[in-house]
C-alpha positions in Angstrom: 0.0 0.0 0.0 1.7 3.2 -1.2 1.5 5.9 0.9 1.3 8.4 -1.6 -2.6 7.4 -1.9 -3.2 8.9 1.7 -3.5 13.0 0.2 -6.3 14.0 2.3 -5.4 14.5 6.1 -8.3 14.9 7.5 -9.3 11.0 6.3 -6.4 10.3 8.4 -7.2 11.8 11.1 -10.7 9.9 11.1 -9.1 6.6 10.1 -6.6 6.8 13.5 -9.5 8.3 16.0 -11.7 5.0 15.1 -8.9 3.0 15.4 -8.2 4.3 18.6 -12.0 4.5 19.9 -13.3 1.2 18.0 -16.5 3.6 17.4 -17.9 6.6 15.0 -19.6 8.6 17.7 -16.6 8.4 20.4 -14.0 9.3 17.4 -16.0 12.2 16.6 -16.2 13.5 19.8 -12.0 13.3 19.9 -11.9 15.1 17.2 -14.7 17.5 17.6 -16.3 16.8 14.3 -20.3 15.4 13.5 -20.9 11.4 14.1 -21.7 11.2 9.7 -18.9 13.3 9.0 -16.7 10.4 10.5 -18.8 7.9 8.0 -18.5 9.8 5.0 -14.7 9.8 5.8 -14.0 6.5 6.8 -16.2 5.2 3.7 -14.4 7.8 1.3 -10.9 6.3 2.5 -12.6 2.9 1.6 -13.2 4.2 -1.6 -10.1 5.7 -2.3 -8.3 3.0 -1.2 -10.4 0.4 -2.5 -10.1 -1.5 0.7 -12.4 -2.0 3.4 -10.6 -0.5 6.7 -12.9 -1.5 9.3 -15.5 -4.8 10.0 -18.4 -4.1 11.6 -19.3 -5.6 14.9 -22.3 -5.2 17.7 -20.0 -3.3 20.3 -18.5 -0.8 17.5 -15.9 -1.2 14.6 -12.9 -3.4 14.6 -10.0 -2.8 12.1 -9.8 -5.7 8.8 -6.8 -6.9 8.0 -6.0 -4.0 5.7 -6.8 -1.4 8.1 -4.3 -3.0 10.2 -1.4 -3.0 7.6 -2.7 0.9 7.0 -2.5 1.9 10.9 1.2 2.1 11.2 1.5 4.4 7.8 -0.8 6.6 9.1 0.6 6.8 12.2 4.0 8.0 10.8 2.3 10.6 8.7 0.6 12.0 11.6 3.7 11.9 13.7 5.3 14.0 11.1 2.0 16.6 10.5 2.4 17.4 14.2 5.8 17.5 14.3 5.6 19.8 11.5 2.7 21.7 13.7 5.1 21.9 16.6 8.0 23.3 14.9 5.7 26.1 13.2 3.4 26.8 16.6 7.4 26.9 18.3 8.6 29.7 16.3 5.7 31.7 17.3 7.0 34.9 18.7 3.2 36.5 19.3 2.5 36.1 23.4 -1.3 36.4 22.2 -2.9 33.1 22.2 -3.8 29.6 23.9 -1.7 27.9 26.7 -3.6 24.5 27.0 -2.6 22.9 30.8 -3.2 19.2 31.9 -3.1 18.6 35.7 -4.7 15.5 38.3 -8.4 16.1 39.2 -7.4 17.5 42.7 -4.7 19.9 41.3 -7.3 21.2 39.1 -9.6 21.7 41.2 -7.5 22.8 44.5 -4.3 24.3 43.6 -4.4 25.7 40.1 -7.7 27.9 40.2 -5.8 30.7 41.8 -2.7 30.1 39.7 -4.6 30.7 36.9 -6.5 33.5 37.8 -3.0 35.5 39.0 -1.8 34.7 35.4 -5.0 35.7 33.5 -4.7 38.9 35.7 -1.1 39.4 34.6 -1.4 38.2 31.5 -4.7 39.2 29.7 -4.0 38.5 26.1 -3.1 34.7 26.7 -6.3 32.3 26.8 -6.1 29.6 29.2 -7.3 26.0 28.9 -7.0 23.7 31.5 -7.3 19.7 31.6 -8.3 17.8 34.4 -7.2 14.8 33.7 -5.4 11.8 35.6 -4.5 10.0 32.9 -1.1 11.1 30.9 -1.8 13.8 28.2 0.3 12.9 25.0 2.7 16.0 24.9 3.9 14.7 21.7 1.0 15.4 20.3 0.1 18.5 21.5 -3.4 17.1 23.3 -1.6 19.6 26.0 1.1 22.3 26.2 2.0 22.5 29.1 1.4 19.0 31.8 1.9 19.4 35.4 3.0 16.7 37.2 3.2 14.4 40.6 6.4 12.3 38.7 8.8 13.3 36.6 7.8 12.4 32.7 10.4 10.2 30.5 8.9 10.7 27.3 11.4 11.6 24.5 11.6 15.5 23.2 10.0 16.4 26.6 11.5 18.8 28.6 11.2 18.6 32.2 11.7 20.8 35.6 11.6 20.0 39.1 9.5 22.9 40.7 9.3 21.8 44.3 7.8 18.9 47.0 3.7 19.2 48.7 4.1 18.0 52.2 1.9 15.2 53.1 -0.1 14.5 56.0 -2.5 12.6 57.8 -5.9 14.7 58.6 -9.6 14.0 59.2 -12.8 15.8 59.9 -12.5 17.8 63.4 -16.4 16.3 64.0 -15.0 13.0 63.3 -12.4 13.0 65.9 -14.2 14.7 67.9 -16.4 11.3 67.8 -13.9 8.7 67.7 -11.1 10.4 69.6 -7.6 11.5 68.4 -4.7 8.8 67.8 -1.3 10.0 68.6 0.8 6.9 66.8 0.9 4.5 64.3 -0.7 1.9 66.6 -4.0 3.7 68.4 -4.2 4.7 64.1 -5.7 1.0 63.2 -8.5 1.4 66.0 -10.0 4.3 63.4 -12.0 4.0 60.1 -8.8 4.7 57.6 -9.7 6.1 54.4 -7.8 4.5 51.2 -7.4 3.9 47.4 -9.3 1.5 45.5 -7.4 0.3 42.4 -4.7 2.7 43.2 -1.9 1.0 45.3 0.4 3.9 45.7 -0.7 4.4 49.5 0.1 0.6 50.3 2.9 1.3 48.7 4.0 3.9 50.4 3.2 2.4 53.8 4.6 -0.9 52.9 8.0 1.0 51.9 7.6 2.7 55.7 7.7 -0.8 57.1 4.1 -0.3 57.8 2.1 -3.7 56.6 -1.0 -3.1 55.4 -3.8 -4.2 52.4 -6.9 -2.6 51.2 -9.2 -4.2 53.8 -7.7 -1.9 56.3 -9.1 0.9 54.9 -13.2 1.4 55.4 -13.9 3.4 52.5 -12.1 3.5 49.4 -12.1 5.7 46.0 -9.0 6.5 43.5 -10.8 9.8 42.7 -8.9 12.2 44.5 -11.2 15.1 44.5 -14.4 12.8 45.5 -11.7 11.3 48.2 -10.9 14.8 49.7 -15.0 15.1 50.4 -14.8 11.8 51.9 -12.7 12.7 54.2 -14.3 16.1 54.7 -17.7 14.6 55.8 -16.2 12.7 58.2 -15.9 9.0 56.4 -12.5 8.6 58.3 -8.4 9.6 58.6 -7.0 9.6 55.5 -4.1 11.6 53.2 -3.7 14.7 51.6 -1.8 17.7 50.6 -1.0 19.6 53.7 -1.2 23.4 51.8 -4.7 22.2 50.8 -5.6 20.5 54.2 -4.7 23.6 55.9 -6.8 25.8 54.4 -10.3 23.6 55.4 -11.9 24.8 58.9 -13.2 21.6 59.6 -10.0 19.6 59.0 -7.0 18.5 61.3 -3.8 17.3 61.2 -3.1 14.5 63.0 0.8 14.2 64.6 1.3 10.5 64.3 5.3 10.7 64.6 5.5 9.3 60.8 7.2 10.8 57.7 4.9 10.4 55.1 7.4 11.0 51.5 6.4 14.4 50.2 4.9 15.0 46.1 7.0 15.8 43.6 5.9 18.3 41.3 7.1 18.5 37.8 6.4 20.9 34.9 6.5 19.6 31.4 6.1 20.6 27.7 7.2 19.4 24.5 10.9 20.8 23.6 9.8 22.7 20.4 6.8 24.6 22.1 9.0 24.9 25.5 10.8 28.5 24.5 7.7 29.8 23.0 6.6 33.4 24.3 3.5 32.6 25.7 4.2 29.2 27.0 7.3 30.4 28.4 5.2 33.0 30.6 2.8 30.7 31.8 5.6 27.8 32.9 7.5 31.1 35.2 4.0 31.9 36.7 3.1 28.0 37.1 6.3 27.3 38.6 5.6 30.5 40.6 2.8 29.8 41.4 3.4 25.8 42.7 6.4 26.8 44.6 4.1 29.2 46.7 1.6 26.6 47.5 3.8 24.2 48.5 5.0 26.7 51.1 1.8 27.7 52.3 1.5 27.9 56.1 -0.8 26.2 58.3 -4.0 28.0 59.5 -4.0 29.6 62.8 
């Protein structure tokens, strides 16, 4: 199959989002475009090709045979159309524009609001966008510019920065302990409801790496939703973990001194190497790292 038949990139574009998705309706809501539109492509490739690219199946659309030996052409020409994007949006010397940011769920929705807000105030003329995501944002392809995160990205052409540590602690609800009492070591700890991660390991993890044995049947109630795990522990579900500049902020919450070092957070900015010295997203890494530095030095409340 010569590549030389593939002119139209859009058709691409369509063939790689149902590959992806295995469905019409979920490809074109990656791509933004109407459910038909992605038909009329896919069959137009079809045509072009004079191949059929996909069999249909109940549960969606699975690739033939000669949509497989297609996928990994079309995946280098797509490589190269964004790296072709990059190196022209890189160049850019124009500080107007769009600064797309990827962050966990709770950073979104408890440290970066008033990040954002300082830069929008000092920065007008950039448009922010900001993804709430816990799953890893493909740099590479621009699905974000900038990515902050809790561990340090190895993905080639990605340049990385180490902007500081969130302290970690071990808090509940003060009506909560007020109920149950307040433990003052690792052993009057067990005698509570303990709030943990479903799916998620990394608290076991981390304890077991403490010398602190432990498996999910320890804790009461568990969710790997950060955010909705936060709540839990604000309505008084249990002791659990959290950042302690967002911790300290909440009225009703307390820190509990359990004489244990819990590892601190790291925080990493990221962004793809071409896009990394443009103006604009050079101004809104400074402020993030700025920004992050600050709220990992936040005091507690009074």
């Amino acid at each position: 199959m010569d590549k030389t038949t593939l002119s139209d990139w859009s058709l691409i574009q369509s063939f790689l989002a149902v590959a992806e998705t295995g469905s019409l309706s979920a490809a074109a809501a990656q791509l933004g475009r109407s459910q038909p539109t992605m038909g009329r492509h896919i069959q137009t490739l079809e045509e072009q090709l004079g191949q059929r690219l996909f069999n249909r199946h109940p549960r969606g659309l699975h690739l033939s045979p000669e949509g497989e030996a297609l996928l990994p052409m079309a995946q280098d020409i797509h490589a190269r159309m964004h790296a072709i994007g990059l190196t022209a949006a890189g160049q850019s010397q124009d500080l107007k524009g769009t600064v797309r940011i990827t962050a966990s769920i709770f950073a979104s929705h408890y440290i970066l609001p008033q990040i954002l807000a300082d830069i929008r105030a000092a920065l007008p003329q950039i448009e922010l966008e900001l993804v709430p995501s816990d799953a890893s944002e493909n740099l590479v392809f621009r699905a974000a510019d900038i990515a902050v995160r809790m561990y340090r990205p190895t993905q080639l052409d990605i340049v990385t920065r180490h902007i500081t540590d969130l302290p970690l602690g071990a808090f509940a609800a003060k009506r909560y302990l007020d109920r149950r009492g307040r433990p003052t070591d690792l052993e009057s700890l067990w005698a509570h409801d303990l709030i943990g991660y479903d799916d998620d390991d990394l608290i076991l993890r981390t304890m077991r790496a403490m010398g602190i044995h432990a498996d999910r049947h320890h804790f009461a109630v568990r969710c790997d939703n950060q955010s909705a795990y936060w709540q839990l522990l604000r309505a008084g579900c249990g002791i659990g973990f959290s950042q302690c500049g967002v911790a300290h902020l909440d009225p009703e919450v307390e820190e509990l001194d359990l004489d244990i070092h819990i590892p601190p957070l790291p925080v990493w900015l990221a962004a793809h190497a071409s896009m990394r010295q443009t103006p604009r997203i050079r101004r809104v890494w400074d402020m993030l790292a700025t920004g992050l530095e600050k709220a990992a030095k936040r005091p507690p409340a009074p």
